[in-house]
N, C-alpha and C positions, 0 to 999 in steps of 0.2 A: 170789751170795755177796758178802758186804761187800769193799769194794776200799780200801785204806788206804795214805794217804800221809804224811808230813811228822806221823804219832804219831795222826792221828785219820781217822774213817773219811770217805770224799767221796763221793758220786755218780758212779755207774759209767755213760756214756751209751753203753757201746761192745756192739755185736752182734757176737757170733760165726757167722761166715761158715758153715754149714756145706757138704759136699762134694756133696751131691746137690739142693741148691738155689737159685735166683738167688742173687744177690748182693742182701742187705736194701738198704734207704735208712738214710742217716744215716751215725753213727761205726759203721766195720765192721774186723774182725779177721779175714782170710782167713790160710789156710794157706800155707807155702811154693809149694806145687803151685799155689797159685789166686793169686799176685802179680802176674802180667800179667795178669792178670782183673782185679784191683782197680785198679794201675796204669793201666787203659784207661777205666775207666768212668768214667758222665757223671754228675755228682751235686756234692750241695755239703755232703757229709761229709768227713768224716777218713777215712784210713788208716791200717791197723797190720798189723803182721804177727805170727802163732803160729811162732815157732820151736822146733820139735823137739830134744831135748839130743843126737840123732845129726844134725845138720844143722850145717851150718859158715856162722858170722857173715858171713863174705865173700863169700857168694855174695847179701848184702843189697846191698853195696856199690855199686852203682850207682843200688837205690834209696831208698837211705839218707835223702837230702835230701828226697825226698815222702813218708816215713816218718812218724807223730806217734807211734806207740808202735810200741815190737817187745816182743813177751810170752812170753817164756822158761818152759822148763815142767822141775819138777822131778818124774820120774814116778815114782820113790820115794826114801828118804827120803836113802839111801847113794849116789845119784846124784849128785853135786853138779859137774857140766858146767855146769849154769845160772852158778855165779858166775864160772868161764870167759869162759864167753860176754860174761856181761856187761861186764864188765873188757875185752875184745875189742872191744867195741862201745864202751867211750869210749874207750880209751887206744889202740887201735893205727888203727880207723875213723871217730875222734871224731864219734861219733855224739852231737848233744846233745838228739833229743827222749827221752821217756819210754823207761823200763824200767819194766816191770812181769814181774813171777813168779808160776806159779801151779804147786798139787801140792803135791806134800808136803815141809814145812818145819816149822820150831820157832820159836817166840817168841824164844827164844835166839839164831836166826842172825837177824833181824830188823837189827840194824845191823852186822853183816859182808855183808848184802846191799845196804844204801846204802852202806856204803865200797867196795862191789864197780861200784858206779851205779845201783842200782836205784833208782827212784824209789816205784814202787806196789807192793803186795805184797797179791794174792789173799784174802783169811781164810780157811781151810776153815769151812764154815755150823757146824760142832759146837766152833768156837774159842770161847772169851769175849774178847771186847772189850778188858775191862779189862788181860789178860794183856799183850795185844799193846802199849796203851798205855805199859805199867810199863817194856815191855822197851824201849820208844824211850830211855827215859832212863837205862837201868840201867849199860850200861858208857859209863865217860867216858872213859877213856887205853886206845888198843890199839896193839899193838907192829908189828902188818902195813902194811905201804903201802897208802894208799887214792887213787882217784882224785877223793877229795874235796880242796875246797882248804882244807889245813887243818895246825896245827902240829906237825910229827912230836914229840910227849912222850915217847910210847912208845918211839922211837929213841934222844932224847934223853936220858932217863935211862937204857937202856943202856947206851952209850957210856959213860955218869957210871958206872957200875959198874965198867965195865971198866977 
């Protein structure tokens, strides 16, 4: 599935770990249950970790720092734990590698998921492209805290109303 960052799609070099198999070579994405699997082994890839939207960010936290992605998953559409999570993972464990989301999501939450921290987001294979692009640029002022670094407008001109 196409993997999309910063409005356009990149090169996805990351394997997914599965449970009844070694562990691949290269960039590998183990499950919560297989992180001192990854943690241990000898190799000159990356690390990431698949967390579960019933699984708790803080039990990353130690290994947060050998982390390069943790990949939140939205497993249907009225779930939304993942932007939890993510927002957990910068703001209270400042965590600063990658976010990445995968499951089921909308073009529409596309930048309430980077003001949440996400940095990568998933495509479902039956998206179009182009959608995904339009929605990087479509809202430009939102009223919610983000843990981007950036000018509160949407505060701003509240207040002015008020």
């Amino acid at each position: 599935m196409p993997l999309f960052e910063n409005g356009q799609i990149i090169e996805d070099t990351w394997l997914i770990a599965q449970d009844d198999q070694p562990l691949p070579e290269g960039d590998v994405l183990v499950p919560l249950a297989r992180l001192a699997e990854g943690l241990g082994r000898n190799g000159n890839g990356r690390l990431g970790v698949l967390l579960k939207q019933d699984e708790q960010v803080e039990d990353l936290k130690a290994a947060l720092p050998r982390l390069d992605v943790v990949c939140l998953t939205f497993p249907i559409f009225r779930d939304g734990r993942a932007f939890t999570q993510a927002r957990s993972l910068r703001e209270h464990l400042h965590y600063a590698g990658k976010i990445r989301v995968t499951g089921h999501f909308l073009p529409d939450q596309y930048e309430f998921l980077l003001r949440c921290g996400v940095d990568q987001v998933v495509i479902p294979e039956d998206s179009k492209i182009d959608v995904w692009e339009k929605a990087h640029h479509r809202f430009t002022i939102a009223y919610q805290p983000s843990v981007l670094n950036e000018k509160p407008e949407g505060f701003a001109f509240r207040r002015f109303l008020s």
